[in-house]
C-alpha positions in Angstrom: 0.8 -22.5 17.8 3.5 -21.2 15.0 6.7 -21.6 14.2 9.2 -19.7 11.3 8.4 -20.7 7.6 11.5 -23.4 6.5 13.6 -22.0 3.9 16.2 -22.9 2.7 19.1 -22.1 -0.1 21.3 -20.4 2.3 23.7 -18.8 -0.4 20.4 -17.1 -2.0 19.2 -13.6 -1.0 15.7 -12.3 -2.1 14.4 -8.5 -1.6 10.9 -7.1 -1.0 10.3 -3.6 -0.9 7.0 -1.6 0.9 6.9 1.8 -1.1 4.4 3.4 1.9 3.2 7.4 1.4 4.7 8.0 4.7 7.3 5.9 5.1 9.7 2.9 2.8 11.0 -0.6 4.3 13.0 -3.4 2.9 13.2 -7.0 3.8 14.7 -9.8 2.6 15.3 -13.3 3.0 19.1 -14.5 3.5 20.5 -17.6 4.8 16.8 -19.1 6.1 15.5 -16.1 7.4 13.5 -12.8 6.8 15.0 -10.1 7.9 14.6 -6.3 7.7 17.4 -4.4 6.2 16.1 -0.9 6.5 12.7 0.6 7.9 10.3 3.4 8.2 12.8 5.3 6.2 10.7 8.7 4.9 9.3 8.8 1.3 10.9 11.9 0.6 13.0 13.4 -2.3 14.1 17.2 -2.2 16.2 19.1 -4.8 18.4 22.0 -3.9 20.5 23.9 -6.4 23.6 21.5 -6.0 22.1 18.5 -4.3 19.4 15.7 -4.5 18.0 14.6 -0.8 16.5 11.1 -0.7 14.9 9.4 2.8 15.8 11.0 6.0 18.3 13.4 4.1 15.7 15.4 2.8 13.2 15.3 5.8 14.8 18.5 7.4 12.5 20.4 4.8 15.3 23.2 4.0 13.8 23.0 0.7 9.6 23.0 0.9 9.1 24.0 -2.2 11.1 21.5 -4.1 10.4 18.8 -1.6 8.3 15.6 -3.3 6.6 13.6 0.0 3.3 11.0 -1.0 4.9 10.1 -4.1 3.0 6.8 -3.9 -0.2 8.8 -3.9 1.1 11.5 -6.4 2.1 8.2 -8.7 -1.4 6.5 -8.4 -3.8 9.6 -8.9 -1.7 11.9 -11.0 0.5 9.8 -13.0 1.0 12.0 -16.1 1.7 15.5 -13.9 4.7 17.1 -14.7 6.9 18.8 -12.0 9.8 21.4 -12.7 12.2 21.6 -10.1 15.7 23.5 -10.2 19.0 21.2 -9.8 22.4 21.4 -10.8 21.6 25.1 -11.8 18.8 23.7 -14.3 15.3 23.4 -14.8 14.3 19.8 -14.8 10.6 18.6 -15.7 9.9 15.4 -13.4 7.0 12.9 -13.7 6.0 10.7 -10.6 7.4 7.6 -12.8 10.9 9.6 -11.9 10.8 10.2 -8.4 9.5 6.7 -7.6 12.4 5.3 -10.1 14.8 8.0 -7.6 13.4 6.4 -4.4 13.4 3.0 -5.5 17.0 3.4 -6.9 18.1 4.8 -3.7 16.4 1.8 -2.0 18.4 -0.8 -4.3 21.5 1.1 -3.1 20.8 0.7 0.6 19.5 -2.9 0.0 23.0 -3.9 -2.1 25.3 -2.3 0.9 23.4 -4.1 3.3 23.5 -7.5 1.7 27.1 -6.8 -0.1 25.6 -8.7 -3.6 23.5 -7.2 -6.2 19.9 -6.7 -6.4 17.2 -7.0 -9.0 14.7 -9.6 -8.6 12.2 -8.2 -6.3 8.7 -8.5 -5.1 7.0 -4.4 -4.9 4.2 -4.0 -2.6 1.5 -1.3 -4.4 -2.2 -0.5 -2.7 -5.3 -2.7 -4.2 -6.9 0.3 -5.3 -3.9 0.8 -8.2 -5.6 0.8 -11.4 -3.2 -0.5 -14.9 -1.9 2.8 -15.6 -0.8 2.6 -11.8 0.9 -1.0 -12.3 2.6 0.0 -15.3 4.0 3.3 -13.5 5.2 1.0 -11.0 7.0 -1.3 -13.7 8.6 1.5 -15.5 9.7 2.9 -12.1 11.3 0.0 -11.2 13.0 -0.5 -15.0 14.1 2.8 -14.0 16.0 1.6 -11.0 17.6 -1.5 -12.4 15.0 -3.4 -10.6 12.8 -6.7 -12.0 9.8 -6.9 -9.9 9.3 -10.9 -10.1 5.6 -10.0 -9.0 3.5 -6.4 -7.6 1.8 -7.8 -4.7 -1.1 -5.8 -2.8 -0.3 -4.5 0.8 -2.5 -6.2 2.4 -1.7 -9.4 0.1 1.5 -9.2 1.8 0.7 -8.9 5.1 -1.3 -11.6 5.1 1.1 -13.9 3.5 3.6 -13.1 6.7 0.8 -13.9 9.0 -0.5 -16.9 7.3 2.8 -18.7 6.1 3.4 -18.6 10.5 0.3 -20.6 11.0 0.3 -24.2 11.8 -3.0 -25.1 13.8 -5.7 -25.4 11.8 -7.4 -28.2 14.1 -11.0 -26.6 13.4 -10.6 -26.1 9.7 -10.6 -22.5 7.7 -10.1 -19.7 9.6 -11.0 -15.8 8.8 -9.3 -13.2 9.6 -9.7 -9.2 8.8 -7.0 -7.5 8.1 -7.4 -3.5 8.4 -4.4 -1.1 7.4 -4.6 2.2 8.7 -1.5 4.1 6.4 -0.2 7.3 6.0 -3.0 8.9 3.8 -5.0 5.9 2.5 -6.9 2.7 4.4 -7.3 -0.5 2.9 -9.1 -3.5 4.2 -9.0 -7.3 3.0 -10.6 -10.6 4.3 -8.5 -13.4 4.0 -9.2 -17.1 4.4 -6.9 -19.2 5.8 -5.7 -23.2 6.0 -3.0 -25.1 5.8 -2.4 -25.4 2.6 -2.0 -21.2 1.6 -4.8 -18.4 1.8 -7.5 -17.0 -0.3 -8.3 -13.0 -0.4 -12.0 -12.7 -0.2 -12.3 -9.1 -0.7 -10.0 -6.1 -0.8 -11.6 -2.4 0.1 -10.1 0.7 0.1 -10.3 4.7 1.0 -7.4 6.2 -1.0 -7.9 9.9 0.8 -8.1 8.3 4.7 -5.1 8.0 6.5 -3.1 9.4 9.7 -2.6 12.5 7.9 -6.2 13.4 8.2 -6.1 12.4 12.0 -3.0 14.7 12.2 -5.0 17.4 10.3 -8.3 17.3 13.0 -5.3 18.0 15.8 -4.1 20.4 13.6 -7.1 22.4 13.0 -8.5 21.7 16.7 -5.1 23.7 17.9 -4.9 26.2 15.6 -8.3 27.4 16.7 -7.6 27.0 20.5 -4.4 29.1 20.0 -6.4 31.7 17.8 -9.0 32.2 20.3 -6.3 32.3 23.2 -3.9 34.2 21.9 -5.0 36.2 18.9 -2.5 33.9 16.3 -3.1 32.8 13.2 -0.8 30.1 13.0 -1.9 28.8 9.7 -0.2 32.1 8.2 3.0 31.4 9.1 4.1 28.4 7.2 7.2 27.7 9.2 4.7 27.6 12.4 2.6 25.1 10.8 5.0 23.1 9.7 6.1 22.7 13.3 2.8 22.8 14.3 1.7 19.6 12.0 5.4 17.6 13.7 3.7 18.2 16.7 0.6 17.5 16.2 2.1 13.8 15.1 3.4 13.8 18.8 0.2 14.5 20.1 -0.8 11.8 18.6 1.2 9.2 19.6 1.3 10.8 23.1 -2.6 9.5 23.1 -1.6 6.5 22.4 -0.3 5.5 25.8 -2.7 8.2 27.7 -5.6 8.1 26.8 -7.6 9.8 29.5 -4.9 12.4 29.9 -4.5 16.0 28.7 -1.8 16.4 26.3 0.4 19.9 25.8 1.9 21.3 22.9 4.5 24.2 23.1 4.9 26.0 19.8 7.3 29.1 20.2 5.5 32.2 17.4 6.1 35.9 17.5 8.0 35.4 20.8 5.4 33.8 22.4 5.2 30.2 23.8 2.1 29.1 23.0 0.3 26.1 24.6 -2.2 23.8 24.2 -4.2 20.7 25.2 -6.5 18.0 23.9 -7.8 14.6 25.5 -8.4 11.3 24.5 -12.2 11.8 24.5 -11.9 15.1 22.5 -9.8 13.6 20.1 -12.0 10.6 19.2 -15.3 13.0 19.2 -13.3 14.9 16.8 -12.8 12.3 14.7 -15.8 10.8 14.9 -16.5 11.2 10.6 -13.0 9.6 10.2 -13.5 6.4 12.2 -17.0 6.0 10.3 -15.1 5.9 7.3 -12.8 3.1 8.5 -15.9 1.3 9.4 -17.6 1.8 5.8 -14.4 -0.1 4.9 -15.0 -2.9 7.0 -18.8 -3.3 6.2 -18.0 -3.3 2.4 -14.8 -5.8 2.7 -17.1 -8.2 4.5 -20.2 -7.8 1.8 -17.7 -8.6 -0.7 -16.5 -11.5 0.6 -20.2 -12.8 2.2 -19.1 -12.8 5.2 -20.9 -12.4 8.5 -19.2 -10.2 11.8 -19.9 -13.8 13.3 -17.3 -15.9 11.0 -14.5 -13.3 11.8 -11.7 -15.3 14.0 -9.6 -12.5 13.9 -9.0 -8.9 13.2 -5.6 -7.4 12.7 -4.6 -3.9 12.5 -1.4 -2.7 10.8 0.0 0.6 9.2 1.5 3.9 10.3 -2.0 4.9 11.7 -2.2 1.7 13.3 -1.4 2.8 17.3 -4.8 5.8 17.3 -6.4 4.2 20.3 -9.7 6.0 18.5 -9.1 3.0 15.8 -8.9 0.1 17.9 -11.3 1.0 20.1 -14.2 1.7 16.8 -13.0 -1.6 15.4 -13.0 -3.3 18.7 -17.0 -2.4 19.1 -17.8 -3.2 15.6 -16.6 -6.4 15.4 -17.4 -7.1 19.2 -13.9 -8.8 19.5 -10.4 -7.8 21.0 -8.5 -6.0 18.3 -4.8 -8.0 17.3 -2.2 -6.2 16.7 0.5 -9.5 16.1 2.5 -8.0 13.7 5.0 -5.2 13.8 3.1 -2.8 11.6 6.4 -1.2 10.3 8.1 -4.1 8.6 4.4 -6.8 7.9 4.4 -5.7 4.2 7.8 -5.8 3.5 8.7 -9.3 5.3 6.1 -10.4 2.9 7.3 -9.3 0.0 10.3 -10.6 0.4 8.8 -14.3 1.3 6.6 -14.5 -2.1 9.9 -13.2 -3.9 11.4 -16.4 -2.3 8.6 -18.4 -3.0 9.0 -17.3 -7.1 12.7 -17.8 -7.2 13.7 -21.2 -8.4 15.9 -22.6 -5.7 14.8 -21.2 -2.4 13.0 -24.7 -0.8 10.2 -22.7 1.1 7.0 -24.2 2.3 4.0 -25.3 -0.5 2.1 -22.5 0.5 -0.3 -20.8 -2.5 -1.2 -17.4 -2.5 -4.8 -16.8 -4.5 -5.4 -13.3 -4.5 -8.3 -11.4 -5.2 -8.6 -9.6 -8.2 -9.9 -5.7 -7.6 -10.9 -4.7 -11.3 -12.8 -7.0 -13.9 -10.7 -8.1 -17.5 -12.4 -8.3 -20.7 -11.5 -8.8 -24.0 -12.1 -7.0 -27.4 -11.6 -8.7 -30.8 -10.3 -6.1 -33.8 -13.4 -3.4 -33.4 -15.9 -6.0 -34.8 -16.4 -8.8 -31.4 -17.1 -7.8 -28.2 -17.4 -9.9 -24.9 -20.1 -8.7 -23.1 -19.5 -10.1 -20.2 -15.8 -9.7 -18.1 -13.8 -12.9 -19.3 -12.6 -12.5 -15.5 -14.8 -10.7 -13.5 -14.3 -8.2 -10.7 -13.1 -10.5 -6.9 -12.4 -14.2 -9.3 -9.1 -15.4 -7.1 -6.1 -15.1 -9.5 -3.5 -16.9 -10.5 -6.1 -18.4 -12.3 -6.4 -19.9 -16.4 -9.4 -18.7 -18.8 -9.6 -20.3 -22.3 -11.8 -18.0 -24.8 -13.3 -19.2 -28.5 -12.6 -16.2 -30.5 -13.3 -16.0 -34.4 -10.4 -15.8 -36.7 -10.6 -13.9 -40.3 -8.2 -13.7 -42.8 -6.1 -15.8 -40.3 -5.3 -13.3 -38.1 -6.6 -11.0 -35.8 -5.7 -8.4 -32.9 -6.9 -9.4 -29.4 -6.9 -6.4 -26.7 -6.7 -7.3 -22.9 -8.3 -4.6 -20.7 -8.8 -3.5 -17.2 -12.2 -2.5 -16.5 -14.2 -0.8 -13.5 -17.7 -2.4 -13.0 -20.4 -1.2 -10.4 -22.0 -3.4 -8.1 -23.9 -5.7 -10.9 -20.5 -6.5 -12.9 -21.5 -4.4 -15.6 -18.8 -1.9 -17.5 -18.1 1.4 -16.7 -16.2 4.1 -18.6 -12.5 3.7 -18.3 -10.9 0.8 -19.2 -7.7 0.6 -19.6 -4.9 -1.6 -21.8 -3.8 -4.6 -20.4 -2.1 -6.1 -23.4 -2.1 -6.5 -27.3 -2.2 -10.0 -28.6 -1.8 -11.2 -32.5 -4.0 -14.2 -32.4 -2.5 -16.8 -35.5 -4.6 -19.6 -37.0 -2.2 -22.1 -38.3 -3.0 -25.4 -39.3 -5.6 -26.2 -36.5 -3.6 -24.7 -33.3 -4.4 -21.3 -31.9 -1.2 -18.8 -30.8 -1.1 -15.7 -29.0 1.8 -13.5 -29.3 2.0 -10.7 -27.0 
């Protein structure tokens, strides 16, 4: 049984925003409720010689070569690229910082029409895989905007918070539930323990380069080929064709949704021909066989990370874009030897929980006690001047966070620098190359008290 999180302060608005590869949404929570102000608008931004083209404005794709799509993915893995576009008869140099600030901006706009107030406190869903150089492009993007994120939250953090906060019967204690997200071009999976009292992330896993795209792509290649060997047309030649091609390849896939033991056909018009295809249900999931093992791999390492057996699992949820491949539930379905949930609308989870934990961190929204420990992806350390290292992580990779750490450290001279980092670890916990800045700290000794000054 469940029933709608109280909240109240009916004169206060809060916003969340889900910054997807594919696709953006925006919720917020007005007058008691959550509600979704815009969604599945496209993550796109195009530049023509007198124009800019944000969202569904620049998803005609009169412009390819100056059109910006998977910025969240362009952000995360090439943060420090540089991209020169023409606009307003100039040549501008862009960073991924700058389109997300443009999207997000253009977001704020839609969000402030919608609720006729301004907006700045936020909550900003990013993927658990985003490293600190990520977070901080994030931040700056959202600076950019006008924006003050009031906390980044992980996607499937998110998610589960909207599942959770719904939950009232917990008449046999803690339950576990699986939560697998199936996006646009990445995959993440978390196990999350609930009660009634909030949730605890056990685990977060992700494959950054698995997503619907690649699903699209197997359809893509598998009709190319048919039409090739039918026909005698290279369709991947002709980049108008294949853009047309890939659209309806996206229908292809959705048409297996519903039919899954039925012969789909395309019809793609080329060199005055009409040419046609057809795939089935069976073919499809045979051809993406290598792609649903990958999901799988996701699965078996979120539930080693949190020790937890296929047994304990009450519940497995599947969200995201990708979310409706039949192929998907039906691997996940065998794995985990349970009937696959699909509860939540997979368009607008992430975002109605954003905007619920930017409720829960305004002061004067009365929302239910419900705490949100999350589980923290990369391990934190500390280095003292160049002269005191911890060799062990001060907070080590999958501790729950919020959390409070006190450390001894040795003070010279009266003062001293203290650096906060980020750091990968393998499987044992120990350090590997690439840790990045968290923070700087001045570390004071005055009379007998201790002070850090960021």
């Amino acid at each position: 049984m469940s029933s709608p999180p109280k909240i109240a302060g009916d004169e206060m608005i809060t916003v969340g925003f889900d910054i997807g590869n594919g696709t953006c949404t925006i919720s917020s929570v007005r007058q008691g409720f959550v509600d979704i102000l815009l969604i599945d608008e496209p993550t796109l931004i195009s530049f023509s010689d007198k124009q800019r083209f944000i969202g569904s404005s620049a998803s005609s794709l009169l412009y390819p070569s100056s059109t910006f799509s998977d910025i969240k993915d362009l952000l995360l893995s090439q943060p420090r690229s540089q991209h020169r576009v023409s606009f307003l008869k100039k040549e501008i140099t862009l960073t991924p910082v700058h389109l997300l600030g443009m999207l997000l901006s253009r977001l704020k706009l839609i969000a402030e029409r919608s609720l006729g107030v301004p907006v700045s406190d936020c909550v900003i869903s990013l993927p658990s895989y985003a490293d600190q150089f990520g977070r901080r492009a994030y931040l700056q993007a959202a600076k950019i905007a006008g924006l003050k994120p009031l906390r980044l939250i992980h996607d499937t953090t998110a998610t589960a918070l909207g599942y959770g906060i719904y939950k009232t019967d917990f008449s046999d204690g803690e339950i576990l539930v699986v939560f697998v997200d199936v996006g646009h071009c990445d995959t993440q999976v978390s196990v999350v323990a609930f009660d009634s009292g909030g949730l605890r992330v056990l685990s977060h896993t992700a494959d950054r380069r698995l997503g619907g795209r690649d699903f699209d792509e197997i359809a893509f290649k598998y009709f190319s080929k048919q039409f090739k060997d039918k026909y005698k047309i290279d369709v991947s030649s002709n980049a108008k064709a294949s853009i047309q091609l890939k659209a309806e390849c996206e229908k292809v896939k959705k048409g297996l949704r519903a039919f899954m033991n039925v012969s789909i056909g395309i019809e793609l018009l080329m060199d005055d021909k009409h040419l046609k295809g057809f795939i089935t249900g069976e073919e499809f999931e045979r051809l993406a066989y290598g792609l649903l093992e990958k999901v799988l791999f996701q699965c078996r390492n979120a539930l080693s990370y949190a020790r937890v057996g296929i047994h304990q699992v009450q519940s497995v949820e599947l969200v995201g874009s990708a979310s409706g491949i039949p192929a998907i539930t039906r691997t996940l379905s065998l794995f985990f030897g349970k009937k696959i949930s699909r509860t939540l609308n997979a368009s607008e989870c992430v975002a109605r929980g954003c905007a619920l934990q930017c409720a829960m961190l305004t002061p004067g929204f009365k929302i239910k006690n419900y705490q949100v420990r999350d589980w923290l992806p990369h391990s934190v350390g500390f280095v003292l001047d160049s002269f005191w290292i911890h060799k062990k992580s001060l907070v080590p990779k999958g501790e729950l966070f919020p959390t409070v750490k006190v450390v001894n450290v040795p003070v010279r001279g009266g003062i001293s620098h203290l650096f906060a980092s980020s750091t990968h670890t393998d499987e044992k916990g120990q350090p590997l190359d690439g840790s990045q800045i968290i923070d700087t700290f001045f570390v004071c000794l005055l009379v007998h008290d201790l002070f850090l000054f960021s």
